[in-house]
Every structure is written in structure tokens, then in C-alpha cells.
C-alpha positions in Angstrom: -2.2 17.8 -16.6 -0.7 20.1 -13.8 -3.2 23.1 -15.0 -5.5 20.6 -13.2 -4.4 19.6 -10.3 -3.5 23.3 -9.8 -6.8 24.4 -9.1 -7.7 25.4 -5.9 -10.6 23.0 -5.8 -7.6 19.8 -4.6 -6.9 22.6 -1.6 -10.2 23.2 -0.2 -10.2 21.6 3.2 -14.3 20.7 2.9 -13.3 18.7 -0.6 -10.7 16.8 1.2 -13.1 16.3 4.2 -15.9 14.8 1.7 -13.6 12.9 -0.5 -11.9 11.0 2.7 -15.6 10.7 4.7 -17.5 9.4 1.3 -17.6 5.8 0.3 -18.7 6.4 -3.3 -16.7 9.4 -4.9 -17.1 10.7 -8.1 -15.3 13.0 -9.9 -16.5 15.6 -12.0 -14.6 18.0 -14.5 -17.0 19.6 -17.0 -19.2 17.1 -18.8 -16.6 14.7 -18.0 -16.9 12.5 -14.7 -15.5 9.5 -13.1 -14.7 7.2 -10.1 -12.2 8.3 -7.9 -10.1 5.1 -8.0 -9.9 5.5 -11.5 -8.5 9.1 -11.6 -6.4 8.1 -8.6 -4.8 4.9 -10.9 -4.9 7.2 -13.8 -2.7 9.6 -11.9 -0.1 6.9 -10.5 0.2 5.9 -13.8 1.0 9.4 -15.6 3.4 9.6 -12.7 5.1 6.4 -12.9 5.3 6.9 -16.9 6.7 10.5 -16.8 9.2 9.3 -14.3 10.4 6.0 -15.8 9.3 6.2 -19.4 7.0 4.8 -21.2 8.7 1.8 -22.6 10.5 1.1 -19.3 7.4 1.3 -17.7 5.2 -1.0 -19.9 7.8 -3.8 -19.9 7.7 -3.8 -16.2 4.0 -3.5 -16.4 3.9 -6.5 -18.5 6.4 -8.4 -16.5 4.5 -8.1 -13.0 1.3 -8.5 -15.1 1.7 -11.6 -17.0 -1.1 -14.3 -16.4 
């Protein structure tokens, strides 16, 4: 996880430029690719559960989530 966000492509000042000027981004990582909100939820979320725990954090999940 922090292999990748260790590569210089997250420091390249055109990257940042396109990614904050584009209204569709995608992201791309070998043959793998998705949408940016998803990778940016993805990567709140392996925050929040590496900070709280993952049991901690999926009864507060639940609890702010319940329909």
C-alpha cells in the first residue's frame, strides 16, 4: 500500500494539474484501472481502518449506516 503511493507519479505537478482540471478521472495501475472516487474512498477507508481498527471501525460504519 505505501510502495504505491510512493511513486513519484502522486508528485508530478502535471498529474496533479490534470487530475484537479479533469471531470472524469481514471486511474490506471497495470491492467488494473478505476474511478478516482473509488480509489479516493478506498484510501479513506484503509486509513480510517488502520487507524481505528477494523472492528471499531465497522461498528461505527454500521451504526452511522443503518437504513
Amino acid at each position: 500500500y505505501q510502495k504505491f503511493f510512493r511513486r513519484s507519479w502522486f508528485h508530478r505537478q502535471w498529474v496533479i494539474q490534470e487530475v484537479v482540471l479533469a471531470k472524469d478521472v481514471q486511474i490506471l495501475c497495470g491492467q488494473h484501472q478505476m474511478s478516482f472516487s473509488n480509489f479516493v474512498t478506498g484510501h479513506l477507508l484503509h486509513r480510517r481502518t488502520r487507524f481505528y481498527g477494523r472492528t471499531q471501525f465497522l461498528r461505527s460504519y454500521v451504526a452511522t449506516h443503518d437504513d
